[in-house]
C-alpha positions as CSV (number, residue, x, y, z in Angstrom):
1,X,-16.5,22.1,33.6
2,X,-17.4,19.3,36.1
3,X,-20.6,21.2,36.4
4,X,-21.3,19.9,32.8
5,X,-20.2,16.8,32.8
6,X,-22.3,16.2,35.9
7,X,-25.4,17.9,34.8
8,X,-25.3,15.9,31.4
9,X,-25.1,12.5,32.9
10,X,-28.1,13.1,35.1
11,X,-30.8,11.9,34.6
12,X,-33.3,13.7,32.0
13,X,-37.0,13.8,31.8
14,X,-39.4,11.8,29.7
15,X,-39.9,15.2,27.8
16,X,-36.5,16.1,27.2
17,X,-35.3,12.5,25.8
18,X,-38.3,13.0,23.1
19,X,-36.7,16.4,21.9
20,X,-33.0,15.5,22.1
21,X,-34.2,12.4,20.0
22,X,-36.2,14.9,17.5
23,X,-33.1,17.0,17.3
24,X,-30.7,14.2,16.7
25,X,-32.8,13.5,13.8
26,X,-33.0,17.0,12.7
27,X,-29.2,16.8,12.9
28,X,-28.8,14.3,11.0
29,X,-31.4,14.8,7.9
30,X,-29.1,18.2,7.6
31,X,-26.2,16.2,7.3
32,X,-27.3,14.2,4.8
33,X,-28.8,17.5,3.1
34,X,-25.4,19.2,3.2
35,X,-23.3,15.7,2.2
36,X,-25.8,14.7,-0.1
37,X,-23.2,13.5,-3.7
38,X,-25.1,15.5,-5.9
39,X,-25.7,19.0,-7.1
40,X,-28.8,21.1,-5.5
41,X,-30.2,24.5,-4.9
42,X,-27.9,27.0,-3.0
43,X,-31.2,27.4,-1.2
44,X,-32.3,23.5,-0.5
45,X,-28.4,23.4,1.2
46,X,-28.9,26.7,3.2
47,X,-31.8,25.1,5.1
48,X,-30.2,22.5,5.1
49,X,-27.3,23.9,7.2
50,X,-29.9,25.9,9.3
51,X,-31.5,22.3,10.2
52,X,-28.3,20.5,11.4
53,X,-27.4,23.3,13.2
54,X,-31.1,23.9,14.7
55,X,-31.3,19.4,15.7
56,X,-27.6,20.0,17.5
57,X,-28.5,22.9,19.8
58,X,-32.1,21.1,20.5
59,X,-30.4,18.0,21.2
60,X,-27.8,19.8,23.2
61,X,-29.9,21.6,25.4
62,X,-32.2,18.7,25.8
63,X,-29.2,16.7,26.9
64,X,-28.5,19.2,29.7
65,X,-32.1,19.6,31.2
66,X,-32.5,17.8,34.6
67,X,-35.1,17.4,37.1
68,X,-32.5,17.9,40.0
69,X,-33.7,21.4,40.7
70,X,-30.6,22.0,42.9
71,X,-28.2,22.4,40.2
């Protein structure tokens, strides 16, 4: 576990900030999707679902890239 916690407050490349910030957005237009107060297609929430979930594991992965090859 310290493993983590180290490799996630390392520093992260230019790249990697840009997709983690993509993601988070992706994350959280799914969100809305999914909480949105009214009533829509089973199949306008499905991708939405598939979208939160798809911007949390990019921004998750991005988080955890480093450029301290040693790790």
């Amino acid at each position: 576990m310290k493993k983590i916690i180290k490799r996630a407050s390392a520093p992260t490349p230019k790249f990697f900030k840009v997709l983690r910030n993509v993601g988070l957005a992706l994350a959280a237009i799914g969100g809305t999707i999914l909480a949105a107060p009214i009533t829509l297609p089973v199949i306008v929430t499905t991708i939405g679902g598939y979208v939160a979930v798809a911007g949390g594991v990019l921004s998750a992965a991005s988080q955890l890239s480093t450029t301290d090859d040693s790790q």
